[in-house]
PASE-158403 format. One record per residue (C-alpha): x, z, y; residue in one letter. Coordinates in Angstrom, 3 decimals. Example, Ala and Ser with C-alpha at 12.3 -4.5 7.8 and 13.67 -1.06 7.14 Angstrom:
2
<atom><u>12.300</u><w>7.800</w><v>-4.500</v><r>A</r></atom>
<atom><u>13.670</u><w>7.140</w><v>-1.060</v><r>S</r></atom>
//
This chain:
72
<atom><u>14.544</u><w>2.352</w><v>1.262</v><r>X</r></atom>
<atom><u>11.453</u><w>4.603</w><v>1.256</v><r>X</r></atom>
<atom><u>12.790</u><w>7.480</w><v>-1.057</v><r>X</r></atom>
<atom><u>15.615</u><w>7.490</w><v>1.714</v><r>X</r></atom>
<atom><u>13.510</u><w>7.885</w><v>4.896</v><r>X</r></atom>
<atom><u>11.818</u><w>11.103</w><v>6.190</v><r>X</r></atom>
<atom><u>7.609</u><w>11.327</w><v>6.450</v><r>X</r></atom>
<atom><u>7.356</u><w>10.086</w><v>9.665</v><r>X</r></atom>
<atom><u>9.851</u><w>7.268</w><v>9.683</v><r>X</r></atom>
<atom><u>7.348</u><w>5.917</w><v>6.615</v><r>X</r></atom>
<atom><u>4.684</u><w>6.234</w><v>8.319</v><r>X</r></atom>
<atom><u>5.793</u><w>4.705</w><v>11.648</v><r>X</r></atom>
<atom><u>7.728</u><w>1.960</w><v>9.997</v><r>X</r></atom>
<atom><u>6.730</u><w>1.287</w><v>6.441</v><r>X</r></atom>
<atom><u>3.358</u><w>1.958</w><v>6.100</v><r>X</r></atom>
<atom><u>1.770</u><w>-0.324</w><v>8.878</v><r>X</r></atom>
<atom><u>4.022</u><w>-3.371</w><v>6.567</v><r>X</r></atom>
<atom><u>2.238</u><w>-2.312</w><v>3.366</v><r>X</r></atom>
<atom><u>-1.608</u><w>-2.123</w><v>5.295</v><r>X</r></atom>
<atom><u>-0.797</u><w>-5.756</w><v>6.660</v><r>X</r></atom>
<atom><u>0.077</u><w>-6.412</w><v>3.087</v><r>X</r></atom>
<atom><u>-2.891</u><w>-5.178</w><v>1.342</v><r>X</r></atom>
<atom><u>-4.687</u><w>-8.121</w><v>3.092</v><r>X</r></atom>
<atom><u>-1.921</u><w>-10.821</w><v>2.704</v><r>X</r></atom>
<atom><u>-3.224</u><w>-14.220</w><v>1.646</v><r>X</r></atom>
<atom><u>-0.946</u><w>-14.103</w><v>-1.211</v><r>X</r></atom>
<atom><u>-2.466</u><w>-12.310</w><v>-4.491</v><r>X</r></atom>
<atom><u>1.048</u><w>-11.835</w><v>-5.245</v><r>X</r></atom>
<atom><u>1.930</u><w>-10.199</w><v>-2.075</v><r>X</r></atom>
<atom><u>-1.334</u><w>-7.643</w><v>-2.754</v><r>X</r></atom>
<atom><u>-0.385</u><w>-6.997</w><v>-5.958</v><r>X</r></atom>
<atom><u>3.409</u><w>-6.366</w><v>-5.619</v><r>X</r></atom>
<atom><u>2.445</u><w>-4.056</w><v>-2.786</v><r>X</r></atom>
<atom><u>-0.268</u><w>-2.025</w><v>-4.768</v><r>X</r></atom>
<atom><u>2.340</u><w>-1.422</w><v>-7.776</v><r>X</r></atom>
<atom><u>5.558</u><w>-0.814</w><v>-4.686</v><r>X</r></atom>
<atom><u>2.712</u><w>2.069</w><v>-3.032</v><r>X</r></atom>
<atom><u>1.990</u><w>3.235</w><v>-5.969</v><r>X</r></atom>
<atom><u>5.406</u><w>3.664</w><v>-7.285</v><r>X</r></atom>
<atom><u>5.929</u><w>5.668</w><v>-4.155</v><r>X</r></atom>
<atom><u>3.106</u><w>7.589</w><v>-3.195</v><r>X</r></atom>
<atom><u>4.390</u><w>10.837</w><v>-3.125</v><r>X</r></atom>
<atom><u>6.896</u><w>9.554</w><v>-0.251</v><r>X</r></atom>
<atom><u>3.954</u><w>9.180</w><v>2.299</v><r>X</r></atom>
<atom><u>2.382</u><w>11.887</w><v>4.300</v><r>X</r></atom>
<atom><u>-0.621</u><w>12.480</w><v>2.699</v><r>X</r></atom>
<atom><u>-3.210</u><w>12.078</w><v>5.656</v><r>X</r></atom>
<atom><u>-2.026</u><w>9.090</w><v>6.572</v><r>X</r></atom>
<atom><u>-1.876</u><w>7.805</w><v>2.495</v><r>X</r></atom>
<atom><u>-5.690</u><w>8.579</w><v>2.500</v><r>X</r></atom>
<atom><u>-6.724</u><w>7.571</w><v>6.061</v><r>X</r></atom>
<atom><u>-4.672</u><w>4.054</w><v>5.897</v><r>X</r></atom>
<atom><u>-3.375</u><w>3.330</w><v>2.765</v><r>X</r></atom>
<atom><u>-6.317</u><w>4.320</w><v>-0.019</v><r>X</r></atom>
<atom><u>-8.888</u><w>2.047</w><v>2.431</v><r>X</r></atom>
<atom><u>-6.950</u><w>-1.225</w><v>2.278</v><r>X</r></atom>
<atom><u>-6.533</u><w>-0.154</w><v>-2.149</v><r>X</r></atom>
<atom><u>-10.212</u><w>0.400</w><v>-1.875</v><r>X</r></atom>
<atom><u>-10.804</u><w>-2.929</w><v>-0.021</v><r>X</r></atom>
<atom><u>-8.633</u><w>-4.790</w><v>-2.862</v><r>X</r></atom>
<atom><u>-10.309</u><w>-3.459</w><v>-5.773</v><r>X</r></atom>
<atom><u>-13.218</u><w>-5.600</w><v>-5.263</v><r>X</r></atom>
<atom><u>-11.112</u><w>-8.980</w><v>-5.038</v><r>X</r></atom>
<atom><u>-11.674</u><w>-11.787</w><v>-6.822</v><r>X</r></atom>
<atom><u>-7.668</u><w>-11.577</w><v>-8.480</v><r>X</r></atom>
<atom><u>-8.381</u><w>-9.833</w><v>-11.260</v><r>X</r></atom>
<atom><u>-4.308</u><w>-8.436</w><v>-11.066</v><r>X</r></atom>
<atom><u>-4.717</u><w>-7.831</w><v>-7.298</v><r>X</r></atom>
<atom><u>-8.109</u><w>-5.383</w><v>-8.087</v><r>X</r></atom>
<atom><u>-6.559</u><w>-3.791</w><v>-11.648</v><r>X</r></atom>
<atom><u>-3.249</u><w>-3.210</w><v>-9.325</v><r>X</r></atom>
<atom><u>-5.426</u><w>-1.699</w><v>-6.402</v><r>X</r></atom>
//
């Protein structure tokens, strides 16, 4: 859907799904998001990639999953 949708549709729909992912309880949920922002980064407005999304990456390097911090 993202490649579909205008800047600020993602950012007022999409991207406050993937912050609240970055800090799922689910390693698998972290993960999967990391590779799904990553796979789409170009699609986001660039201020608001660095000023929400790259935090919550930054955040998720240091975890303990070793696939959730290599993904980050």
């Amino acid at each position: 859907m993202i490649p579909m949708l205008h800047a600020d549709k993602i950012t007022e729909f999409i991207v406050p799904t993937l912050v609240k992912a970055c800090s799922d309880k689910v390693p698998n949920v972290q993960f999967t998001n990391s590779k799904l922002i990553n796979l789409h980064k170009s699609s986001f407005d660039q201020n608001t990639f660095k000023e929400r999304i790259v935090p919550q990456l930054r955040l998720n390097m240091s975890s303990g999953d070793k696939d959730v911090a290599y993904y980050a």
